[in-house]
Backbone as numpy.savetxt, mean C-alpha at the origin, in Angstrom:
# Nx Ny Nz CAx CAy CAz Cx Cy Cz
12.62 4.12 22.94 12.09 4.20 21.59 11.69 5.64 21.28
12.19 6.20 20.03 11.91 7.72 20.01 10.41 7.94 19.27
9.92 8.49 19.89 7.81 8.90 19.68 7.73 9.11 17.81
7.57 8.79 17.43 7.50 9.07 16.11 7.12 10.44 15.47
6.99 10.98 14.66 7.02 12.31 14.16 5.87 12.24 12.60
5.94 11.31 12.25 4.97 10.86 11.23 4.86 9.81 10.65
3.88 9.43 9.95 3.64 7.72 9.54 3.30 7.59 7.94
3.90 6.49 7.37 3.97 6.23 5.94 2.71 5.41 6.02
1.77 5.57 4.85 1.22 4.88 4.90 0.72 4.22 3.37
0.58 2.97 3.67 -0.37 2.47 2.30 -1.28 2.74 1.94
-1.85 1.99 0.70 -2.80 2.61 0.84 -4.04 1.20 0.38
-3.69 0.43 -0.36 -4.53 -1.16 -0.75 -3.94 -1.88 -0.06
-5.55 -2.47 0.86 -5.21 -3.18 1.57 -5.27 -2.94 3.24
-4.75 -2.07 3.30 -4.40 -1.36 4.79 -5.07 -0.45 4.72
-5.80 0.68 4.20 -6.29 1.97 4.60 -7.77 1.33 3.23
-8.06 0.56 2.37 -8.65 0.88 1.30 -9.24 -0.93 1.37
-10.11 -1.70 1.09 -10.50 -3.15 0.79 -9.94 -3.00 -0.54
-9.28 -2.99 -1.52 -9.13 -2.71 -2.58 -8.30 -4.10 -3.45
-7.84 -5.11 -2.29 -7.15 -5.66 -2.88 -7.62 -6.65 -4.22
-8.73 -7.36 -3.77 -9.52 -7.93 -4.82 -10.00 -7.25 -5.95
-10.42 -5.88 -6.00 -10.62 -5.51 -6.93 -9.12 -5.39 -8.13
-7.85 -5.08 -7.66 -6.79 -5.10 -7.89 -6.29 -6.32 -8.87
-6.78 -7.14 -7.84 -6.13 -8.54 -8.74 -7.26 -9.13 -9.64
-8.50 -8.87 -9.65 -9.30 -9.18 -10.70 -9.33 -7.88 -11.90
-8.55 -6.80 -11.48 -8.27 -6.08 -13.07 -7.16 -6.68 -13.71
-6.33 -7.11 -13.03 -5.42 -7.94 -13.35 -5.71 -9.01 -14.79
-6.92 -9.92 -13.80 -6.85 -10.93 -14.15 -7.45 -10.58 -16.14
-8.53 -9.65 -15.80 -8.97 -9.36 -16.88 -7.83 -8.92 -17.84
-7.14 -7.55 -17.52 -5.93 -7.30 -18.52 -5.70 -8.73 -19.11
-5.04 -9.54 -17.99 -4.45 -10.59 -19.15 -5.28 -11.39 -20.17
-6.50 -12.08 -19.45 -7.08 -12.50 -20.69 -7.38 -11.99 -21.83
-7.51 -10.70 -21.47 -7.66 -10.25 -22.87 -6.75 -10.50 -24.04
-5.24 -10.98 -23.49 -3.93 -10.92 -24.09 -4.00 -12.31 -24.44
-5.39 -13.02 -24.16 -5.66 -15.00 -23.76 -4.43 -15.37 -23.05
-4.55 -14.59 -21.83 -2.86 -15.00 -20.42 -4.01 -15.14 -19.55
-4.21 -16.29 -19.57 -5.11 -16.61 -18.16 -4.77 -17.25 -17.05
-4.70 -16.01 -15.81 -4.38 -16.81 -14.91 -6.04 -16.41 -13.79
-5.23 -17.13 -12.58 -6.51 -17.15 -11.94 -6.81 -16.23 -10.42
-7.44 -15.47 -10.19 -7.79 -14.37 -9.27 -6.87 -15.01 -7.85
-6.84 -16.42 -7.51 -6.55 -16.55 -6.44 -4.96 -16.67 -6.80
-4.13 -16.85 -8.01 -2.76 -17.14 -7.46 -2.60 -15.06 -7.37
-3.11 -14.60 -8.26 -2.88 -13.35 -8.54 -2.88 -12.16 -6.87
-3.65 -12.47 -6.41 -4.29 -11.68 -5.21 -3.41 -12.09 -3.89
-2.36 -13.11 -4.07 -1.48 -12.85 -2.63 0.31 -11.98 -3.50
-0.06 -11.75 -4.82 0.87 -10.69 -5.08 0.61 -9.09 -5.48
-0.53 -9.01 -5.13 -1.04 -7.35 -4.92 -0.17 -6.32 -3.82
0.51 -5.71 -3.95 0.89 -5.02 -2.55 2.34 -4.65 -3.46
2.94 -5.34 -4.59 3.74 -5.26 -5.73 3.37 -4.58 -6.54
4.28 -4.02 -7.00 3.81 -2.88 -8.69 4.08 -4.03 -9.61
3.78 -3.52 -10.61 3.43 -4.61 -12.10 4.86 -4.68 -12.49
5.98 -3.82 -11.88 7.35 -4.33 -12.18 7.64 -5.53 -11.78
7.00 -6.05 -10.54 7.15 -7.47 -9.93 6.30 -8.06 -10.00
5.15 -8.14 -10.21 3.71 -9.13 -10.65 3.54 -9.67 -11.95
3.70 -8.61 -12.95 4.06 -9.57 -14.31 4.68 -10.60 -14.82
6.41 -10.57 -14.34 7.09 -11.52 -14.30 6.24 -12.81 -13.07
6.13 -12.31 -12.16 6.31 -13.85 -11.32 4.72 -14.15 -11.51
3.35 -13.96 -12.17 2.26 -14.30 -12.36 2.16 -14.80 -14.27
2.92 -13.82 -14.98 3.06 -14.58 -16.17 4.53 -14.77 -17.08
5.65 -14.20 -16.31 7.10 -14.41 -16.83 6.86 -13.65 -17.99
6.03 -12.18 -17.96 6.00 -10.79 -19.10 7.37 -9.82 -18.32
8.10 -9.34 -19.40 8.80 -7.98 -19.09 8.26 -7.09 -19.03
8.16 -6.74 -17.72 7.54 -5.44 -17.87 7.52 -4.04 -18.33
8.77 -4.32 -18.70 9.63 -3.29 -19.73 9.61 -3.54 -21.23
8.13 -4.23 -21.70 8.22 -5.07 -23.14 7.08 -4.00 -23.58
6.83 -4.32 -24.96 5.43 -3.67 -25.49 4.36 -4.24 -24.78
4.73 -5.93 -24.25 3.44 -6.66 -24.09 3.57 -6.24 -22.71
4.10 -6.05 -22.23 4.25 -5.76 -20.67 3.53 -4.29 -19.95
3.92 -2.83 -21.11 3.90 -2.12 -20.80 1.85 -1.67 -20.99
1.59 -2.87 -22.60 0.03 -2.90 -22.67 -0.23 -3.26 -21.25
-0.52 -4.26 -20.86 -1.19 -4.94 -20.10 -1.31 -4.77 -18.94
-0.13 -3.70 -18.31 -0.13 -2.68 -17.48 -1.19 -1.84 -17.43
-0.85 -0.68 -18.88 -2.21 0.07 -19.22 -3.58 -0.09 -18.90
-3.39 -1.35 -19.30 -5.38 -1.34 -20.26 -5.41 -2.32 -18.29
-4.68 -3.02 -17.10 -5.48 -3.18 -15.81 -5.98 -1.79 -15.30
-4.81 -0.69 -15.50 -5.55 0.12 -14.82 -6.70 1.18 -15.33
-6.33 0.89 -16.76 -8.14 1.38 -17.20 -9.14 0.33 -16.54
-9.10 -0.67 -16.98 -9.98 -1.64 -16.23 -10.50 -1.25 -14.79
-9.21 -0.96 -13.80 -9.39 -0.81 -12.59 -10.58 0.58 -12.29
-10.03 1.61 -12.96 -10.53 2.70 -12.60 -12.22 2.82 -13.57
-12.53 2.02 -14.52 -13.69 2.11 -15.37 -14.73 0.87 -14.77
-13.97 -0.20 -14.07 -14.84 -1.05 -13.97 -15.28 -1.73 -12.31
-13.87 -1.32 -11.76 -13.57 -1.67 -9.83 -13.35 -0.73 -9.04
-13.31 0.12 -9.22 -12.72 1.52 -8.61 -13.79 1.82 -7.74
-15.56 1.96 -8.50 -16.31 2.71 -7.78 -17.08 1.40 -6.51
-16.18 0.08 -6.71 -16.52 -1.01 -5.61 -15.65 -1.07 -4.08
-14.61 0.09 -4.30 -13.65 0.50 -3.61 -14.08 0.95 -2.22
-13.83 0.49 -0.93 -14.33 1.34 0.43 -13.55 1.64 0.76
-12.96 2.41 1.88 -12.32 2.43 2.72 -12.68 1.58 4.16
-11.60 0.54 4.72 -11.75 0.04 5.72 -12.37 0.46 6.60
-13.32 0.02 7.58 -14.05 1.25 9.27 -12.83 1.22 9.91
-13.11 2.74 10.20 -12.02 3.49 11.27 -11.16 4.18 10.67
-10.82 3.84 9.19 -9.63 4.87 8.44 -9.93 6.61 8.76
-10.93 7.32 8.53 -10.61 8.75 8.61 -10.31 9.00 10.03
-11.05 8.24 11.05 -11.21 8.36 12.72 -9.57 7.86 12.93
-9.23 7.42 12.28 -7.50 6.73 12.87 -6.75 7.71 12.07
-7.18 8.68 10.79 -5.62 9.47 10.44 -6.30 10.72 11.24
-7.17 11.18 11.41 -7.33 12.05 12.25 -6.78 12.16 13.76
-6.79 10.86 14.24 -6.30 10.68 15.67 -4.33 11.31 15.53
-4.03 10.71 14.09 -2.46 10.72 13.79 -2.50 12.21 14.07
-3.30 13.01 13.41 -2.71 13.96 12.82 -2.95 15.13 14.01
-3.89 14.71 15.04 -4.11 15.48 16.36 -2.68 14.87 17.09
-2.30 13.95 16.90 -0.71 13.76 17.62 0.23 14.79 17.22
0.10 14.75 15.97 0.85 15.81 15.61 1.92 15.19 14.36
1.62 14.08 13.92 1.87 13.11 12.87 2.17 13.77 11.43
2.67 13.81 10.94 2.91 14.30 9.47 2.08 12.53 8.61
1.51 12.76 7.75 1.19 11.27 6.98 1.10 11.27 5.59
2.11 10.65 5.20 2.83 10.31 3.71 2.60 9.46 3.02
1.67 9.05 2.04 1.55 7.92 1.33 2.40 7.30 0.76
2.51 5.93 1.50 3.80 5.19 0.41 3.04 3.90 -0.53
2.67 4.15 -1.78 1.73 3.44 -2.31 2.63 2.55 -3.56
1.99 1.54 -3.67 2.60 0.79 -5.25 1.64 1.39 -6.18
0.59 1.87 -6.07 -0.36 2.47 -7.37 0.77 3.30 -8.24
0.17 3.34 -8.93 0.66 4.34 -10.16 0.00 5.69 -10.30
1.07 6.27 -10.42 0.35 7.97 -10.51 -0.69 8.57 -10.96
-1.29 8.11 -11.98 -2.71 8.22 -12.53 -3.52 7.24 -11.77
-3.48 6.55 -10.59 -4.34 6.11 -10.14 -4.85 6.83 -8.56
-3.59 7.35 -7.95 -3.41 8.17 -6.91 -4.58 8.79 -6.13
-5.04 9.68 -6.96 -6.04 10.57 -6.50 -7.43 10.43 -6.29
-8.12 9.42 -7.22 -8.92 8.35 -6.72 -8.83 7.62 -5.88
-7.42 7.15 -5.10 -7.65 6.18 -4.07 -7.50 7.15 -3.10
-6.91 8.29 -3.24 -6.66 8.94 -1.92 -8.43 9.53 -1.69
-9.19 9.76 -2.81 -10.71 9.86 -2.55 -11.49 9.56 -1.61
-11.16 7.71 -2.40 -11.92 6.48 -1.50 -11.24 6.86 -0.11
-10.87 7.17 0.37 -10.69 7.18 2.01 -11.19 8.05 2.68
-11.35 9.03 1.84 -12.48 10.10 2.54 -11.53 10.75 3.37
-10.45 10.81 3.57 -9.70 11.72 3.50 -8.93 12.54 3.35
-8.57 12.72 2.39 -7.66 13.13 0.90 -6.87 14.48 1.59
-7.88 15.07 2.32 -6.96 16.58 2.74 -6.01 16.62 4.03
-6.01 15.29 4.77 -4.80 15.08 6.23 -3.93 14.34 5.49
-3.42 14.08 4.35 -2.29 13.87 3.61 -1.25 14.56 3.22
-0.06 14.96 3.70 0.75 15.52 3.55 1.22 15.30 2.11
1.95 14.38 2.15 2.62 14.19 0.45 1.92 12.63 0.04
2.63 11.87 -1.23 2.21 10.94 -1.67 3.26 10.18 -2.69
4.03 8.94 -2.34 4.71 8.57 -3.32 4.60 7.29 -3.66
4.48 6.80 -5.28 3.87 6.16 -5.78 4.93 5.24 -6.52
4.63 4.00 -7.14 5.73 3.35 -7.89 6.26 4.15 -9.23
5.41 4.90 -9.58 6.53 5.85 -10.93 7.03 6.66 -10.22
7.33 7.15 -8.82 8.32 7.69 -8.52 9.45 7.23 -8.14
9.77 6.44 -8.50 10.85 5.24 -8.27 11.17 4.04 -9.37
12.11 3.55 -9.55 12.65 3.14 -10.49 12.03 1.09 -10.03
12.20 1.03 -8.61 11.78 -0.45 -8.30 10.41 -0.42 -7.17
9.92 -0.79 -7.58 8.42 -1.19 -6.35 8.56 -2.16 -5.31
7.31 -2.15 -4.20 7.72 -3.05 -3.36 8.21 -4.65 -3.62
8.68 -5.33 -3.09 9.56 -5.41 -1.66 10.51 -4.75 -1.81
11.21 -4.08 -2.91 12.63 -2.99 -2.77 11.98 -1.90 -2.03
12.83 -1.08 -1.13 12.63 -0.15 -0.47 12.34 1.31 -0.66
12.91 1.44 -2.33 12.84 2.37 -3.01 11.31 3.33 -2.40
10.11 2.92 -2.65 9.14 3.63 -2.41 9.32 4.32 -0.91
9.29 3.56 -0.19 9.59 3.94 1.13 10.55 4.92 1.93
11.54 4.84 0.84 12.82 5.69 0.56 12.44 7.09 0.28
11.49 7.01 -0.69 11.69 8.46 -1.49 10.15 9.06 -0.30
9.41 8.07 0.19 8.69 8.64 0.65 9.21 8.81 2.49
10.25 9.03 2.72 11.15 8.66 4.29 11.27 10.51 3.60
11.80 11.12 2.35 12.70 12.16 1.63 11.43 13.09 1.77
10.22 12.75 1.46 8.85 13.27 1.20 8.22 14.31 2.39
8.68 12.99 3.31 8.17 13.74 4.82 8.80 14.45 5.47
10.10 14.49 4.63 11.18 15.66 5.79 11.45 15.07 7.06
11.40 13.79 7.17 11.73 14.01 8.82 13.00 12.89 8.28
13.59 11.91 9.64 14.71 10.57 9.51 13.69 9.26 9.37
14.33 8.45 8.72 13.61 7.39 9.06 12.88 6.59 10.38
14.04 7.17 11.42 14.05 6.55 12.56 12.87 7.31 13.36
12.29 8.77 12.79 11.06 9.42 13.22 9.81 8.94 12.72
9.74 7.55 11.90 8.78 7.70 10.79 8.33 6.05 11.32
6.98 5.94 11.73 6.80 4.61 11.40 5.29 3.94 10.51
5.54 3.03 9.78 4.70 2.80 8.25 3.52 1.87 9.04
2.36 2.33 8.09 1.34 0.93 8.42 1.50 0.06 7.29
0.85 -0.76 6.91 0.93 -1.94 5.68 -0.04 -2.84 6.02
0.06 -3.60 4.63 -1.02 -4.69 5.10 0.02 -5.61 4.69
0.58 -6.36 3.82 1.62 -7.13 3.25 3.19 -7.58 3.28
3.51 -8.52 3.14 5.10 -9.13 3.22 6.06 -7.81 2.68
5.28 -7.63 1.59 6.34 -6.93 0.72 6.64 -4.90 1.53
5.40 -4.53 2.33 5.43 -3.76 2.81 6.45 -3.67 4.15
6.11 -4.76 4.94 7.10 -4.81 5.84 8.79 -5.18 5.58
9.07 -5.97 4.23 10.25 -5.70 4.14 10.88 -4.54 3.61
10.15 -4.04 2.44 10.46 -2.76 2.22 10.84 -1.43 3.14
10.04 -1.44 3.97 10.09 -0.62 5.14 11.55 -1.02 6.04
11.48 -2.50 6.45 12.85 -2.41 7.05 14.23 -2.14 6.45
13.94 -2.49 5.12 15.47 -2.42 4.26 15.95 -1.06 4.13
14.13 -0.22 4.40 14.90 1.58 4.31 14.77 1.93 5.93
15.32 1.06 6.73 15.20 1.52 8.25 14.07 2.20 8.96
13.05 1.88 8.40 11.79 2.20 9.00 10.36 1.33 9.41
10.32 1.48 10.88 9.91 0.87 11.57 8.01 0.63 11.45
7.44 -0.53 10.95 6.53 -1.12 10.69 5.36 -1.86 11.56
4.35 -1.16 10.98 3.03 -1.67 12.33 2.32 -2.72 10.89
1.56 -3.98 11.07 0.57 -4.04 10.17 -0.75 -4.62 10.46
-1.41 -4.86 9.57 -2.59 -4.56 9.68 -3.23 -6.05 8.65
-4.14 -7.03 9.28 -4.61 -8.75 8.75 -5.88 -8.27 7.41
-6.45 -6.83 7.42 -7.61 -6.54 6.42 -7.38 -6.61 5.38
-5.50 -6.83 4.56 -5.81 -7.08 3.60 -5.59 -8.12 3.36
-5.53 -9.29 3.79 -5.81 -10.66 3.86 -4.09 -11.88 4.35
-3.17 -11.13 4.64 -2.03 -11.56 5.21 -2.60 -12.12 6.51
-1.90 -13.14 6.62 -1.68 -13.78 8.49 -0.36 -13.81 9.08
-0.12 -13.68 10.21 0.68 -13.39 11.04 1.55 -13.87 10.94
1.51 -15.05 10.42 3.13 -15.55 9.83 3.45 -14.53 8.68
2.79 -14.59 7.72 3.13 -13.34 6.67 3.40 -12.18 7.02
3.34 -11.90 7.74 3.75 -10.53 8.20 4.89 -10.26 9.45
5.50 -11.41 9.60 6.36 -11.45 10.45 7.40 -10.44 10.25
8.06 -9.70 11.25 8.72 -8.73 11.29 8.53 -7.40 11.34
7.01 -7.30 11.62 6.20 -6.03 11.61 6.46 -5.85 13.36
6.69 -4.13 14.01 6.58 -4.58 15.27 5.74 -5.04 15.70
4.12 -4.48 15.01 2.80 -5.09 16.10 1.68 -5.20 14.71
0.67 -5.88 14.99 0.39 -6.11 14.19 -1.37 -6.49 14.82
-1.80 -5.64 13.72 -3.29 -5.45 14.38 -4.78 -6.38 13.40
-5.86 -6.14 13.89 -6.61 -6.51 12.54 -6.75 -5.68 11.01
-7.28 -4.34 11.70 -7.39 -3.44 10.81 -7.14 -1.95 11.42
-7.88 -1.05 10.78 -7.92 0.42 10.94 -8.27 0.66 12.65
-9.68 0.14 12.67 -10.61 0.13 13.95 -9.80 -0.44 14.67
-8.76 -1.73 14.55 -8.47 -2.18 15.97 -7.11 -1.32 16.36
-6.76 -0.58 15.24 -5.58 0.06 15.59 -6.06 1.34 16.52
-7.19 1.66 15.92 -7.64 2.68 16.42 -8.06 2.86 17.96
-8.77 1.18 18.62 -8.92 1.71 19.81 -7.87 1.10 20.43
-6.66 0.95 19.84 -5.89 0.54 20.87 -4.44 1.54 20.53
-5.02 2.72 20.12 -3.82 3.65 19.63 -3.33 4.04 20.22
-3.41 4.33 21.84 -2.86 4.91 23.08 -1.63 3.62 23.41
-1.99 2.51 23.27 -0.39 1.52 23.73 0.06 1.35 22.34
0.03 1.92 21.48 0.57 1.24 20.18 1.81 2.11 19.19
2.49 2.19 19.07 3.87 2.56 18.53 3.95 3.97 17.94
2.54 4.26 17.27 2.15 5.64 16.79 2.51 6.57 17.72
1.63 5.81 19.01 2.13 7.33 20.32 3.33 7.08 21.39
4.42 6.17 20.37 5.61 6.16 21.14 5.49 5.29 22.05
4.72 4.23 22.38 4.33 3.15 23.34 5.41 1.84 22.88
């Protein structure tokens, strides 16, 4: 197995608790539109950009006027009303620091949207061991297409086959394999092990990756 060279990473969910706040801006956007759905079907499709959550939570184009509102006005919501409820998981700065003493390059491969970016890279408290950052408007399709993963494989300069992703979600680990890149994940953002099947290893969170980072795929184990 070749030692890896740097790691993609998410960022809700896996590096951030963020997911609930996510799907309850959601939920709000829509009612406002009186599209009411409900926090729990909404919150096992977070880890998707609103290119794929709209349709399969309310059958909106997301390419519509009504589609492209309701987009908008979650992530005002998100950032005016959930944003400052945002943590970072224990162990996130202590685990990209460990990466980056390997000698790790670390690339955000996020479904956020570009105006949301820099706030989440905040919440982690460590915004400056980030190499690059690529987001669903840099790409034409969001997760489960590979696209993100793709442009962020292009980001880091290295091969895919040097690069391996953390995630918390289905849609992360297939994405990752469809662009040939090899996948660790992580149960904090509320996936179980059947859901995440096809990940090589698969941990609780940040912390458990962290003390078990010496046998674990990061350092070529």
């Amino acid at each position: 197995m070749k030692r890896p060279r740097g790691a993609l990473l998410d960022l809700d969910g896996t590096l951030l608790d963020s997911n609930d706040a996510h799907a309850l801006a959601w939920v709000a956007a829509l009612a406002e539109r009186d599209i009411h759905v409900r926090r729990d079907d909404v919150r096992p499709l977070i880890g998707m950009g609103g290119d794929k959550l709209l349709p399969a939570i309310a059958n909106i184009d997301p390419e519509s006027a009504l589609g492209r509102a309701v987009s908008e006005r979650r992530g005002e919501l998100f950032r005016e009303h959930y944003l400052a409820s945002v943590d970072p998981f224990p162990g996130v700065r202590a685990l990209l620091e460990r990466m980056r003493a390997d000698g790790l390059t670390l690339v955000v491969a996020s479904s956020a949207k570009s105006d949301e970016l820099g706030d989440l890279l905040d919440a982690t408290g460590a915004r400056s061991l980030f190499s690059a950052a690529t987001t669903s408007d840099d790409v034409a399709r969001s997760k489960p297409d590979p696209d993100i993963v793709t442009e962020a494989v292009r980001r880091a300069g290295l091969d895919a086959d040097e690069l391996v992703m953390l995630g918390d979600t289905p849609y992360d680990v297939e994405a990752a394999r469809r662009a040939g890149v090899r996948i660790v994940a992580v149960r904090c953002g509320g996936w179980d092990d059947a859901g995440l099947r096809g990940a090589a290893a698969i941990y609780d969170g940040p912390a458990d990756l962290l003390t078990r980072y010496e046998s674990s795929i990061f350092a070529g184990r």
